[in-house]
C-alpha positions in Angstrom: 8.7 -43.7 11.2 6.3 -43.1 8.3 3.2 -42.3 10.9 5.5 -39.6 13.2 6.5 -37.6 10.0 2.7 -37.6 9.0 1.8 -36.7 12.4 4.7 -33.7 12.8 3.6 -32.5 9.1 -0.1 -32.5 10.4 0.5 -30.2 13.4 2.8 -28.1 11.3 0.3 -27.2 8.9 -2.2 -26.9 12.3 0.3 -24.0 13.3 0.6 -22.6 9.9 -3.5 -22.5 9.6 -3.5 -20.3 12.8 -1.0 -18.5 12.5 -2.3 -17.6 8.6 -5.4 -17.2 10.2 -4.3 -14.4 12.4 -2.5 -12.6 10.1 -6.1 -12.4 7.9 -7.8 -11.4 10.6 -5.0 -8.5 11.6 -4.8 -7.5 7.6 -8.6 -7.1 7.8 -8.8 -5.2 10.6 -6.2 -2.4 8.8 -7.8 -2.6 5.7 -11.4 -1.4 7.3 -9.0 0.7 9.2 -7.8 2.4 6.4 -11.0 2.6 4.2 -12.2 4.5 7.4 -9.7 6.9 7.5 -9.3 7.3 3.7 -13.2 8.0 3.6 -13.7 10.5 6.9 -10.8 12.6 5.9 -11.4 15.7 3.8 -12.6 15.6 1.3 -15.1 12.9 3.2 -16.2 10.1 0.6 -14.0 10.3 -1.8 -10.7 8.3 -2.0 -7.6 9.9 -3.9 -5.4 7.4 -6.5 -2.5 6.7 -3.8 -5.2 5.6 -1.1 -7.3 3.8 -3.8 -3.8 1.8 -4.9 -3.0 1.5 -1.2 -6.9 -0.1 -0.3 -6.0 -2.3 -4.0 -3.2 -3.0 -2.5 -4.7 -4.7 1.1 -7.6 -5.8 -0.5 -6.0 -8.2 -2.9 -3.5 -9.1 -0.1 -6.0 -10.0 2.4 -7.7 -12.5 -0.8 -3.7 -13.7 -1.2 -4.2 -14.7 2.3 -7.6 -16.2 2.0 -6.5 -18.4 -1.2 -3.6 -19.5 0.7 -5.1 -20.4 3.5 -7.5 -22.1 1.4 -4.9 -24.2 -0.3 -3.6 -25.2 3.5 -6.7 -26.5 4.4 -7.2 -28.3 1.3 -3.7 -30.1 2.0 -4.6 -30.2 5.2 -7.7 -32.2 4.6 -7.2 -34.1 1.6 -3.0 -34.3 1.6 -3.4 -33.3 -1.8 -2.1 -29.6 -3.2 -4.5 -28.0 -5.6 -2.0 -26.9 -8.1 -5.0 -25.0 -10.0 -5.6 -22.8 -6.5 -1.7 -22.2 -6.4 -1.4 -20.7 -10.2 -4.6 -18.3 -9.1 -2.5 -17.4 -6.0 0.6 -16.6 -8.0 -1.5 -14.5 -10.3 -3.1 -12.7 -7.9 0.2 -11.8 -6.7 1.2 -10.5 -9.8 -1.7 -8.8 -10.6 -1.3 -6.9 -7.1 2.3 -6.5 -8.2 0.9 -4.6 -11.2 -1.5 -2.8 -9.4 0.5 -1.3 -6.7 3.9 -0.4 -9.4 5.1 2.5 -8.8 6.7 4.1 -12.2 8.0 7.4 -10.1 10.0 4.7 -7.9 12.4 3.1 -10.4 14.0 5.3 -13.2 14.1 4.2 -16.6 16.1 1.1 -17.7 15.3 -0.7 -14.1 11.7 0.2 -14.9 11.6 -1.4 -18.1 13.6 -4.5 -16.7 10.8 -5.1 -14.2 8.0 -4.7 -16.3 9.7 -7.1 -18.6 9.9 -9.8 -15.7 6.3 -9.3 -14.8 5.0 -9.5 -18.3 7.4 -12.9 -18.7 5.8 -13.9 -15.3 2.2 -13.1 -16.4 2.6 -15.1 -20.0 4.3 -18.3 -18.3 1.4 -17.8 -15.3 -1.8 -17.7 -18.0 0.1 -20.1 -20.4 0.5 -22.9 -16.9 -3.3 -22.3 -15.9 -4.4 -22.7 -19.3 -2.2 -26.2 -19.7 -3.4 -27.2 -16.2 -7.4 -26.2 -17.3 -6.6 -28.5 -20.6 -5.6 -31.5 -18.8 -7.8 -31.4 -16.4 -5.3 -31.5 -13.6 -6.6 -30.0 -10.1 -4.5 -31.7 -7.5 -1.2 -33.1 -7.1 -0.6 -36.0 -4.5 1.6 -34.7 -1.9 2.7 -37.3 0.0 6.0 -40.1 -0.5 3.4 -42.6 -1.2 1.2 -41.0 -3.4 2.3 -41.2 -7.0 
C-alpha cells in the first residue's frame, strides 16, 4: 500500500512540476510584455515608479516561481524538502510584499496593522534562516519512513 501512495505522490508532484512550469513560462512572457510596453511608451526608455513597482513586482514573482519549482524538483528527486530553499521563498514573498505596498491603499490604523505583521513576519523569517544556517539543517526527510 506503501509503494501506490509513493507512486500517486510521484505523479502528483509530476503534475504540479508542469503545471508550475507553465505558469513561469506564461509570467515570463508578461513580464517582457510589460518591460516592452513600459519602455516604447512615451516617454520611450524611461520607466515611471508605478511601472517600476509593477516590473518589481513580476520580476520577483516569476523568481517565487523559479524557487518553488526548485524546491518541487528537489522533493521530487531526493524526497527530501530543503527547508533552507523554503525560508528564502517565504522571504522573497515578503520582501515582494514590501515592495509592491501600497500606503495610498489602506488608511491609517489598517496601514500600521499591516506593516506591523510584515515586520513580525520579517524578524521570525531572518531569525528561522539564521537558526536553520546555525545548525546546519538543509533538508527535512519527507517521507513516513524517514525520521
Amino acid at each position: 500500500m506503501i509503494e501506490i501512495v509513493n507512486k500517486f505522490e510521484k505523479i502528483i508532484y509530476a503534475v504540479l512540476m508542469a503545471l508550475l512550469m507553465f505558469v513561469l513560462v506564461a509570467s515570463l512572457v508578461e513580464l517582457v510584455w510589460y518591460i516592452y510596453q513600459s519602455l516604447t511608451n512615451e516617454p520611450v526608455y524611461l520607466l515611471e515608479s508605478h511601472e517600476l513597482i509593477t516590473v518589481l513586482g513580476a520580476f520577483l514573482l516569476v523568481l517565487i516561481g523559479v524557487e518553488l519549482l526548485d524546491t518541487i524538483k528537489a522533493y521530487f528527486r531526493e524526497n527530501t524538502i530543503h527547508v533552507e530553499i523554503v525560508v528564502l521563498l517565504a522571504i522573497i514573498a515578503i520582501a515582494r510584499k514590501v515592495i509592491l505596498l501600497d500606503p495610498t491603499s489602506v488608511s491609517g490604523i489598517d496601514f500600521g496593522i499591516e506593516l506591523t505583521g510584515i515586520g513580525i513576519a520579517v524578524v521570525c523569517l531572518a531569525a528561522g534562516f539564521y537558526l536553520i544556517k546555525k545548525a546546519g539543517i538543509t533538508v527535512w526527510p519527507a517521507g513516513p519512513d524517514q525520521k
